[in-house]
C-alpha positions, 0 to 999 in steps of 0.5 A: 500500500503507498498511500493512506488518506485518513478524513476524522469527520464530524457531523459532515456527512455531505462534504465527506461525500463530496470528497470522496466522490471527487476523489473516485472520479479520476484516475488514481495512478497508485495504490491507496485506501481511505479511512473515515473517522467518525464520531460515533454516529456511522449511521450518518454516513450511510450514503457515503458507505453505500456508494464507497464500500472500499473506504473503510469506516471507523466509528468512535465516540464523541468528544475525543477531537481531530488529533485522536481522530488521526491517530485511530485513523493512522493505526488502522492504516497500511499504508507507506505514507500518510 
């Protein structure tokens, strides 16, 4: 794996979307996963997990701020960078 994008979201369901909607749009000339922290509702990014099952998700609870969110996301990837 040589990429890992790590997006902690927050109560934004629509823009994590649109990210990744931008980002499957071309062509990507590497290997890569997508890991969405969210906090706690995962329920709310169910358009995104319908249309991007191979982005993983990861649900945490609330209160825990974007650096904690980075670093579960960075935990659970694979890739060379990050």
């Amino acid at each position: 794996m040589n990429i890992s994008v790590i997006i902690p979201s927050f109560n934004s369901d629509d823009l994590v979307f649109n990210l990744l909607s931008h980002i499957f749009m071309g062509e990507i000339a590497c290997d890569f996963e997508i890991i969405v922290v969210s906090h706690g509702n995962i329920q709310e990014l169910g358009a995104c997990k319908e249309k991007f099952p191979q982005v993983t998700y990861i649900s945490e609870p609330l209160g825990h701020g974007y650096g904690k969110y980075c670093n579960i996301g960075w935990r659970a990837s694979q890739g060379d960078n990050i």
